[in-house]
C-alpha positions as CSV (number, residue, x, y, z in Angstrom):
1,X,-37.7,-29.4,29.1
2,X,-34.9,-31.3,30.9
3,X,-34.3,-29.7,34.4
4,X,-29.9,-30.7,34.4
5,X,-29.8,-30.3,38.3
6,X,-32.5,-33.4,38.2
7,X,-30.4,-35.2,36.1
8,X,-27.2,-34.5,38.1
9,X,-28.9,-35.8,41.6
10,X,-30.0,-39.2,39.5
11,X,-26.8,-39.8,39.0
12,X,-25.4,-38.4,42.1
13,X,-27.8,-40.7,44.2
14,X,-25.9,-43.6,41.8
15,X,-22.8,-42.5,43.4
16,X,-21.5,-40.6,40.6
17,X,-18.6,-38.0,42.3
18,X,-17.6,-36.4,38.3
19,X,-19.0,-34.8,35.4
20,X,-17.4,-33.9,32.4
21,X,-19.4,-31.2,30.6
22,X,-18.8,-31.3,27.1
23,X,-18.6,-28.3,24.4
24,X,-19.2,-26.1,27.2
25,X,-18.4,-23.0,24.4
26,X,-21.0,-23.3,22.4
27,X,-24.5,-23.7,24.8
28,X,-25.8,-20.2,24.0
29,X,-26.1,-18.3,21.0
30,X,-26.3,-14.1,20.9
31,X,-29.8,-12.8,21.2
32,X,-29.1,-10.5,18.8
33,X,-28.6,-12.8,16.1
34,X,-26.0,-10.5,14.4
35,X,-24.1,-11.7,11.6
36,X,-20.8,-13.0,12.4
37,X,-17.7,-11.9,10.6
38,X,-16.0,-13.4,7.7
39,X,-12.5,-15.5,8.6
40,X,-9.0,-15.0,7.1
41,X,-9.1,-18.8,6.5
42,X,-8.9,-20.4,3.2
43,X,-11.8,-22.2,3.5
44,X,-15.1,-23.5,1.5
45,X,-18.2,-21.1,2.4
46,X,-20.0,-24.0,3.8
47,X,-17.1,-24.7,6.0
48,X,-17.3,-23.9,9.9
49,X,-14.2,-21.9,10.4
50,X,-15.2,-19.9,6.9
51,X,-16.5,-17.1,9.7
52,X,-15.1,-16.3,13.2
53,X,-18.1,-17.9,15.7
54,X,-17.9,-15.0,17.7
55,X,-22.0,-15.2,18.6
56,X,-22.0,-18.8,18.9
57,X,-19.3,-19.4,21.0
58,X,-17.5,-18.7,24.0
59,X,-20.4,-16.4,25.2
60,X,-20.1,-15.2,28.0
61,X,-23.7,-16.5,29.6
62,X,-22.6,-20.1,29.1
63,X,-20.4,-19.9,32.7
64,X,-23.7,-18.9,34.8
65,X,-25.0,-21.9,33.4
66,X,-22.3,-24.8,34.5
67,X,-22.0,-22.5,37.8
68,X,-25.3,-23.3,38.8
69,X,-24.7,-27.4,38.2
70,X,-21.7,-27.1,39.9
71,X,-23.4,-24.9,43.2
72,X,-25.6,-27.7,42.9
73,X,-22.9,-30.5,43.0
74,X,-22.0,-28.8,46.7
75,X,-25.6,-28.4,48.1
76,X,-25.5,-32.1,47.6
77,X,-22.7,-32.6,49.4
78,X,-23.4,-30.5,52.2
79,X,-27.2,-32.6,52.4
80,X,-24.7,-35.7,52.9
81,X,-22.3,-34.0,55.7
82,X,-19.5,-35.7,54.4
83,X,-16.5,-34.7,52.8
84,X,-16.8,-37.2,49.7
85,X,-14.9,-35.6,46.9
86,X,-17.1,-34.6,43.8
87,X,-16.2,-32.2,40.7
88,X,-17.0,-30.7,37.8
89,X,-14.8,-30.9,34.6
90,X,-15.2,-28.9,31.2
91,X,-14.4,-29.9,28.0
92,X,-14.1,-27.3,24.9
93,X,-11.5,-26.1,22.4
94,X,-11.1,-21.9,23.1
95,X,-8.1,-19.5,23.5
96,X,-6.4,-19.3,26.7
97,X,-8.4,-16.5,28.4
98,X,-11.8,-18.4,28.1
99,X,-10.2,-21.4,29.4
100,X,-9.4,-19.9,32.4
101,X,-12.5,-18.3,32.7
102,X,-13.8,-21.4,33.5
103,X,-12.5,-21.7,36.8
104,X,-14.2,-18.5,38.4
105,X,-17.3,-20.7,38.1
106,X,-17.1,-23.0,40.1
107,X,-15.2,-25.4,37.8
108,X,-12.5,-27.8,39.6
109,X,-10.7,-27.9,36.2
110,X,-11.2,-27.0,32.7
111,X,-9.6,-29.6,30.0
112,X,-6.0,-28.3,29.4
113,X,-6.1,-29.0,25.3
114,X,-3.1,-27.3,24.6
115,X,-1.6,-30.5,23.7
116,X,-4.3,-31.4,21.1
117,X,-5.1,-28.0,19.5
118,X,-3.8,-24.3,19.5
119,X,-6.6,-22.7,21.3
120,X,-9.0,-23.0,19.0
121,X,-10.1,-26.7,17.3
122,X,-8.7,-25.5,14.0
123,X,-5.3,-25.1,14.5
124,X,-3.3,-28.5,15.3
125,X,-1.0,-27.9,18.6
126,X,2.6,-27.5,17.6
127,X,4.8,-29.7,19.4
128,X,7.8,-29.9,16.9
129,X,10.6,-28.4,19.5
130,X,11.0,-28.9,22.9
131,X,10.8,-24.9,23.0
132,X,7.1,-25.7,21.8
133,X,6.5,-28.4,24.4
134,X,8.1,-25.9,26.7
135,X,5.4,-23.0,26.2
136,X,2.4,-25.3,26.5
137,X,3.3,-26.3,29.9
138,X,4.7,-22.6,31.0
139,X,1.0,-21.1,29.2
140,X,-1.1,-22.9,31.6
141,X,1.3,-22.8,34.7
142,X,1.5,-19.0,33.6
143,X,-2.6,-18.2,33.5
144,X,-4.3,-20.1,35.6
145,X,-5.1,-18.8,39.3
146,X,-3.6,-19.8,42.5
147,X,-4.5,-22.9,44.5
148,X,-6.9,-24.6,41.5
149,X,-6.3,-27.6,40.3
150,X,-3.9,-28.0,36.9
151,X,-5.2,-30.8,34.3
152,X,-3.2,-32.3,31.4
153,X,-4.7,-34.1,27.7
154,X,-2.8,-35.6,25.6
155,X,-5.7,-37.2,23.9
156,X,-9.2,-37.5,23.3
157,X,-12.0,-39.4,21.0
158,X,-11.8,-36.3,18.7
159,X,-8.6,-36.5,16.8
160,X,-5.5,-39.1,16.5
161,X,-4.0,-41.1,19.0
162,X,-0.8,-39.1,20.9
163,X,1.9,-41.8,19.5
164,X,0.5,-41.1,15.3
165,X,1.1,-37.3,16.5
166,X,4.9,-37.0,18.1
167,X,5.9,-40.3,17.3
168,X,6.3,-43.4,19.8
169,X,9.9,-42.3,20.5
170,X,8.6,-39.5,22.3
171,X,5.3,-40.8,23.5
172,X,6.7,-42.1,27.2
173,X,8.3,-38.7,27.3
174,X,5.4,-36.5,27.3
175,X,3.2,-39.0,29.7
176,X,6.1,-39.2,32.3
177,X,6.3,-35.5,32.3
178,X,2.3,-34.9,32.6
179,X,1.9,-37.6,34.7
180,X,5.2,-36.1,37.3
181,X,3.7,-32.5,36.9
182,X,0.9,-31.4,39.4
183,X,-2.5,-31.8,38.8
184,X,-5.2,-34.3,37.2
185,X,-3.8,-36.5,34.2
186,X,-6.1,-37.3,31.5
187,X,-5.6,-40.3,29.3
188,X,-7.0,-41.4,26.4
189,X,-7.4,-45.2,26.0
190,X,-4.9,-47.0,24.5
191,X,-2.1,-43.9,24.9
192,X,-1.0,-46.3,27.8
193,X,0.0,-48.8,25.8
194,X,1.4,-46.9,22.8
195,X,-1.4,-47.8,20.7
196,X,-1.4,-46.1,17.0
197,X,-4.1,-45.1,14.5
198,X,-5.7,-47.7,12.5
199,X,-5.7,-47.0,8.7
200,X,-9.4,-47.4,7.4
201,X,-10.1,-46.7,3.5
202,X,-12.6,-43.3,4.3
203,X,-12.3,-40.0,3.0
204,X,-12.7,-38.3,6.6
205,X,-13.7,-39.9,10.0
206,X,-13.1,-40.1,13.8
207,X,-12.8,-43.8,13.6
208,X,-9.0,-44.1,12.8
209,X,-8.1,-43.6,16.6
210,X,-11.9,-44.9,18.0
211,X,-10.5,-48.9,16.8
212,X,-10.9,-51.4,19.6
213,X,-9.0,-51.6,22.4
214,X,-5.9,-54.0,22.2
215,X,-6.4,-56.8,25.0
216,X,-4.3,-59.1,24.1
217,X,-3.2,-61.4,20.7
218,X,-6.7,-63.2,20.4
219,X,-9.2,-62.6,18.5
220,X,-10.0,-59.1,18.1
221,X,-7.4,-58.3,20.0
222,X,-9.7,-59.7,22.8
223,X,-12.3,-57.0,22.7
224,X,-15.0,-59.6,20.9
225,X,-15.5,-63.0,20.2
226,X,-15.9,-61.9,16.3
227,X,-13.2,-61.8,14.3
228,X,-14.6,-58.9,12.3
229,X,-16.0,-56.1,14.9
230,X,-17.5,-53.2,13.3
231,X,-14.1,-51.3,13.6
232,X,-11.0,-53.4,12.5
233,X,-8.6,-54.0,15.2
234,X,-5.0,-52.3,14.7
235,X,-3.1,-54.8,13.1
236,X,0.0,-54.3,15.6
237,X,-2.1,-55.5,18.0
238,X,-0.5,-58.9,18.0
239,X,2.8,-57.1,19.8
240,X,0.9,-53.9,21.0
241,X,-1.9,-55.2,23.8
242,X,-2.1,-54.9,27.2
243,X,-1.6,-58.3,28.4
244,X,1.7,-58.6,26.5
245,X,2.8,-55.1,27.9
246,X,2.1,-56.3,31.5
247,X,4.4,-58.9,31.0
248,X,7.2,-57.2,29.7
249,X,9.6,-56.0,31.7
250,X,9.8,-52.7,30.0
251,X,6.9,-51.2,28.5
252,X,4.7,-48.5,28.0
253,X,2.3,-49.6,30.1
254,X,4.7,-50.3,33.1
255,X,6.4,-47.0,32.5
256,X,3.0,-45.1,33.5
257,X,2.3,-47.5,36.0
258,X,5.1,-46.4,37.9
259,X,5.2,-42.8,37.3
260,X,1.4,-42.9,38.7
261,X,3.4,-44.5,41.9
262,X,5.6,-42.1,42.2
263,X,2.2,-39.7,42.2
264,X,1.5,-41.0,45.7
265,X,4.9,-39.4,47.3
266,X,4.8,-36.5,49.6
267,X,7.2,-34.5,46.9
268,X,4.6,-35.2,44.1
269,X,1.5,-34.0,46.5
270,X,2.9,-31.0,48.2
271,X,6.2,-30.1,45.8
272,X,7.2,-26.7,44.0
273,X,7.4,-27.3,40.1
274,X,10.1,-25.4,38.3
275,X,9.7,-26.1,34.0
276,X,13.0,-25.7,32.1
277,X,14.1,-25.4,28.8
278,X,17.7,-26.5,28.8
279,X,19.9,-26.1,25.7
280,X,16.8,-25.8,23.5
281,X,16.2,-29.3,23.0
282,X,15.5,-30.7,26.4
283,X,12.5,-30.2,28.7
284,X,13.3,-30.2,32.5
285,X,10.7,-30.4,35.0
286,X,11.8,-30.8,39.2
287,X,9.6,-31.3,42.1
288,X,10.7,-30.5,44.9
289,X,10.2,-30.4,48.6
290,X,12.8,-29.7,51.7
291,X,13.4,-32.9,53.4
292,X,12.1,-34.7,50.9
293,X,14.1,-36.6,47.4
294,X,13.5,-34.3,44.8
295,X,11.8,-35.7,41.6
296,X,13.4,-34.9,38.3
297,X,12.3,-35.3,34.5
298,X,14.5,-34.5,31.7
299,X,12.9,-35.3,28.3
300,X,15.1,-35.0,25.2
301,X,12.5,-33.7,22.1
302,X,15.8,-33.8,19.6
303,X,17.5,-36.5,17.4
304,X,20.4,-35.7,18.9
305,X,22.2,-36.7,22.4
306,X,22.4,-34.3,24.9
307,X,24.2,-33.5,28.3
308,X,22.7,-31.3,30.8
309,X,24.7,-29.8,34.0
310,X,21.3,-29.3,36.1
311,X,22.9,-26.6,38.0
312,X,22.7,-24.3,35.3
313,X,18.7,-24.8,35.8
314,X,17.6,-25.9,39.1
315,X,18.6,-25.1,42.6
316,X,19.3,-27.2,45.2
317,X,19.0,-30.6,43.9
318,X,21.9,-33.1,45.5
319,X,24.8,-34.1,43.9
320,X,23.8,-37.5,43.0
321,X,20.6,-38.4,41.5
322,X,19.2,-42.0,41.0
323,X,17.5,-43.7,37.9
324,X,13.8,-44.2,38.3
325,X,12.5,-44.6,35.2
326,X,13.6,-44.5,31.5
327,X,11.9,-44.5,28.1
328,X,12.0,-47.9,26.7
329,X,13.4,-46.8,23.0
330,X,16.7,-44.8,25.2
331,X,18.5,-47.9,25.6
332,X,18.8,-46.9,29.7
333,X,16.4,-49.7,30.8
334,X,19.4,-51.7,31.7
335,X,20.8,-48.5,33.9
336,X,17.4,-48.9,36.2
337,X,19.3,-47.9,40.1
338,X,22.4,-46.0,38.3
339,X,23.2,-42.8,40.1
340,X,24.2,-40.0,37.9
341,X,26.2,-36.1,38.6
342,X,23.7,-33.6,38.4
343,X,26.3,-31.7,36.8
344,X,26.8,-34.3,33.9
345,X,23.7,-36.4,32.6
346,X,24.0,-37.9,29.2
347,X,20.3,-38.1,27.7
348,X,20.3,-40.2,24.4
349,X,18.4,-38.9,21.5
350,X,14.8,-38.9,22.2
351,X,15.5,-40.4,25.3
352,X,13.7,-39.6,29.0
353,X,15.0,-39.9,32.4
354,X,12.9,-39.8,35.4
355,X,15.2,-39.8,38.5
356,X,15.2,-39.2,42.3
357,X,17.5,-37.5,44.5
358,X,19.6,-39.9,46.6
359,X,19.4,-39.0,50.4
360,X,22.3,-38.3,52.1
């Protein structure tokens, strides 16, 4: 039988600081072995979700269980008498009050999935308003306790890539807005860069969004010396690849890259949040901290232009705010350093500004 806090020291004594525990709702079943219940879904008998799994899953003896890893995680750290940094992370696919649960046991952060699936892995997560977007940031912010660390997914191994779901036009949006909210952003690879799903001829398989990662323009997008690795490379890769992208001077890559800057401010560290949803199509999100530039997001969901008089939303912001960064389908990359009226900003369709308040 495998002793876990054994393994856990192995890899702690390799200088391993963070473990992500996966399925973490399914590890015990009921004792009673009671039938479960049959599901309103229309699905095949043989299919998973053709019952509710209410005694195989989120049980409520499988938090004891990552407890105990996680009380080990700190003996550890106290036998080192140092203050090295070392977590636990869950992974699993539940409604919002299991989720949480998490963190009463010791957990530094549960995966915040919202963004992939509706609470449970059935049901896709709905992001086709802003008002949608809106609710999956308030139902965390809303639920989870004080002083614990928030986490954000957009995407995992487990189901398509973030820019096949929304659409690129939207894709720098929603990682400038996780990426400027509080907490601990979780990336998929390739979101970054705006990489797609790969069309493979199979009737059902992970593999779509599992292709290789896009290097650069050379063979195999630079990920093997063969031209024909197990999983075809993407054929955009020729445009869509990291070395190209780092050599833009707009791109998807560079757009995180300086959003994850902008993560090392005192405003980003220490800031209130305050989530908005202004005229139903745009999703407003200010950091701020007194005697510090405030930092503000304003995502437009909507095909359709939009201008914003911030005062209607947020308190206290200066009069003039400055251009930071700007999705690279808006058409504002050119208006990098433009100060705009707080009471007056023009969002094209789509479009997402990141801006900082100018000091006086």
């Amino acid at each position: 039988m495998i002793n876990f806090p054994e393994v856990l020291t192995f890899w702690l004594d390799l200088d391993v600081d963070g473990f992500r525990i996966d399925a973490v709702p399914y590890f015990i079943e009921s004792a009673s072995l009671e039938n479960e219940t049959r599901s309103d879904r229309d699905v095949a008998s043989t299919n998973y979700f053709y019952l509710n799994p209410t005694a195989t899953k989120d049980r409520p003896e499988n938090y004891p269980i990552v407890q105990e890893w996680k009380d080990h995680i700190n003996n550890y750290t106290a036998s080192k008498n140092n203050d090295k940094v070392r977590f636990i992370c869950t992974e699993g696919y539940s409604d919002i009050d299991y989720v949480m649960k998490w963190y009463d046991y010791g957990v530094d952060f549960p995966f915040n999935l919202f963004f992939v699936k509706d609470g449970d892995i059935v049901d896709d997560a709905v992001m086709d308003t802003a008002e949608n977007v809106y609710d999956i940031f308030i139902k965390w912010l809303d639920n989870m306790p004080s002083n614990k660390t928030v986490n954000w997914v957009l995407g995992n191994h487990d189901f398509s890539q973030i820019a096949t779901r929304i659409g690129l036009y939207r894709t720098d949006g929603l990682h400038l807005s996780v990426l400027l909210m509080p907490g601990v952003t979780t990336l998929y690879f390739g979101d970054e860069l705006g990489m797609t799903d790969t069309y493979l001829t199979c009737l059902y398989s992970r593999d779509p969004w599992r292709t290789p990662y896009q290097w650069d323009n050379t063979t195999a997008s630079g990920f093997s010396i063969n031209s024909t690795p197990f999983l075809k490379v993407n054929p955009n890769y020729s445009t869509v690849n990291l070395a190209t992208e780092k050599e833009a001077n707009f791109s998807h890559y560079k757009n995180i890259q300086q959003a994850i800057a902008l993560r090392n401010t005192t405003v980003w560290r220490e800031g209130t949040v305050d989530v908005e949803l202004i005229e139903d199509q745009v999703v407003g999100i200010a950091r701020q901290l007194d005697g510090d530039d405030p930092i503000v997001v304003l995502m437009n969901w909507e095909n359709s232009t939009a201008t914003v008089d911030l005062d209607n939303y947020f308190d206290s912001l200066p009069d003039e705010l400055s251009l930071e960064i700007a999705d690279i389908y808006s058409g504002l990359s050119t208006k990098i350093g433009d100060t705009y009226s707080k009471s007056s900003i023009e969002l094209p369709e789509y479009g997402t500004m990141v801006l900082r308040g100018t000091s006086s």
